[in-house]
C-alpha positions as CSV (number, residue, x, y, z in Angstrom):
1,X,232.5,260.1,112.6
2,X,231.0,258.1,109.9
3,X,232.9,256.4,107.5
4,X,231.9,255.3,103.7
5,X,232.8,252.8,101.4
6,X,231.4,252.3,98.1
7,X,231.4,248.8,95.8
8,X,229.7,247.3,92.7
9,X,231.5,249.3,90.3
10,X,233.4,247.7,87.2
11,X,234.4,247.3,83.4
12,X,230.9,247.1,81.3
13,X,229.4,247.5,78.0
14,X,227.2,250.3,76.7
15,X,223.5,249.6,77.4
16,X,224.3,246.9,80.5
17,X,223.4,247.8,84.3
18,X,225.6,248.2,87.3
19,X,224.8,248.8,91.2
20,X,226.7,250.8,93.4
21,X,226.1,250.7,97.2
22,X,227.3,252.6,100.0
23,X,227.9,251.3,103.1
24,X,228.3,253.6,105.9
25,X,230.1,252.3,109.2
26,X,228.0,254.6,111.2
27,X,224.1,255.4,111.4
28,X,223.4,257.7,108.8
29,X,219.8,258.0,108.6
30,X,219.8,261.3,110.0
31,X,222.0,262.2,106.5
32,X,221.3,263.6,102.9
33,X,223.2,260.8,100.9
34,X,224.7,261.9,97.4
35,X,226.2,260.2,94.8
36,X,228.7,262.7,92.5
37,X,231.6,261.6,89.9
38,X,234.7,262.4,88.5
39,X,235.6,262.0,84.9
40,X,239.5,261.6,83.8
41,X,240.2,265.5,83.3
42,X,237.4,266.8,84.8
43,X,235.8,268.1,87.6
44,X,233.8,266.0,90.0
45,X,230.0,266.6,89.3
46,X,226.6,265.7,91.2
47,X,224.8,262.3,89.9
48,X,221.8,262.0,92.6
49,X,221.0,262.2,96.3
50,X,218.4,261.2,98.5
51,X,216.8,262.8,101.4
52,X,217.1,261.3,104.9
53,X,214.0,259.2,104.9
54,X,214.2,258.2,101.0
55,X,210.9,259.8,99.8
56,X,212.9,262.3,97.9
57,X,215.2,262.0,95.1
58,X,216.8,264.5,92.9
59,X,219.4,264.2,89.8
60,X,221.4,265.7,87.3
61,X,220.1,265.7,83.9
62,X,222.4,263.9,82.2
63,X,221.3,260.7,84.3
64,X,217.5,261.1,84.7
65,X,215.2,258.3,83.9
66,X,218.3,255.9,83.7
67,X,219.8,255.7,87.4
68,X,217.5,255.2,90.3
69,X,218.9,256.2,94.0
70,X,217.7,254.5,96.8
71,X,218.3,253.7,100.8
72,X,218.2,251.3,103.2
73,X,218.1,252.8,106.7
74,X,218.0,249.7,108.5
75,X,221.2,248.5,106.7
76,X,222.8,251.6,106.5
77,X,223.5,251.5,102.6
78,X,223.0,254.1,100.0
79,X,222.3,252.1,96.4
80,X,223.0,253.9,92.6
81,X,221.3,252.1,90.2
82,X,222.4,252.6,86.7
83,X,221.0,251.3,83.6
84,X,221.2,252.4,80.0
85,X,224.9,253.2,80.8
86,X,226.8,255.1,78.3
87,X,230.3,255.9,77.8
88,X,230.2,258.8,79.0
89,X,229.1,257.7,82.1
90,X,232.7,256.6,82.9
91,X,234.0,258.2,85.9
92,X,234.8,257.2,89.6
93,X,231.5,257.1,91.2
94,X,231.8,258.6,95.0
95,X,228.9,258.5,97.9
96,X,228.6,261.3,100.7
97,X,226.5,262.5,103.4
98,X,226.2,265.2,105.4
99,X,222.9,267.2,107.7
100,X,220.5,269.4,107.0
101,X,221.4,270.0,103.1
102,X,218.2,271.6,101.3
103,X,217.1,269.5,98.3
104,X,218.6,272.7,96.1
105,X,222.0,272.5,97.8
106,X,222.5,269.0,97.3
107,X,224.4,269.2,94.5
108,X,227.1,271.1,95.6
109,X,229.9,269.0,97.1
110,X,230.9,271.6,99.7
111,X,227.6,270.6,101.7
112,X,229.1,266.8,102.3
113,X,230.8,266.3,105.6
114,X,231.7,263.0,104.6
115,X,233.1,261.0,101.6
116,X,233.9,257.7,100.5
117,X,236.8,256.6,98.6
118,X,235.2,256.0,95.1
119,X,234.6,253.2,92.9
120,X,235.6,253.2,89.0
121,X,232.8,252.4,86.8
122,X,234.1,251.9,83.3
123,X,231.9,251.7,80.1
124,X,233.1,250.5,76.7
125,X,231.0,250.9,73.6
């Protein structure tokens, strides 16, 4: 069972920088680790995820060229860093893992085994 719990969310300003990480209580290397959020009255959508060893990234449009995933294997974190944030990058931010998910199917949250609670990342403008 692996457990995870995300931080470093928070109230910010358009244009300003955050860092989300993702610790996971178990050893997750062997996992695809995705980011996805949920927007008040909408559905939760994919954000980014990496592959099990980090040398492959993938993201939804609306964030590329602004956030930057990243792991650290040895720590067992999963980072989200966002810059250039917008308004409408408010949402509760959530991490998840699960095995063996293709690069194609990693944005579709019914390939996650596991979840963590959320953070709330709020930006004003």
């Amino acid at each position: 069972q692996v457990q995870l719990v995300e931080s470093g969310g928070g109230l910010v300003q358009a244009g300003d920088s955050l860092r989300l990480s993702c610790a996971a209580s178990g050893r997750t290397f062997t996992y695809t680790m995705g980011w996805f959020r949920q927007a008040p009255g909408k559905e939760r959508e994919f954000v980014a995820a990496i592959d099990t060893s980090g040398g492959i990234t993938t993201y939804a449009d609306s964030v590329k060229g602004r956030f930057i995933i990243s792991r650290d294997n040895a720590k067992n974190t999963v980072y989200l860093q966002m810059n250039g944030l917008k308004p409408e990058d408010t949402a509760v931010y959530y991490c998840a893992g699960g095995r063996g998910i293709s690069l194609y199917s990693t944005r579709f949250e019914s390939r996650y085994n596991y979840w963590g609670q959320g953070t709330q990342v709020t930006v004003s403008s």
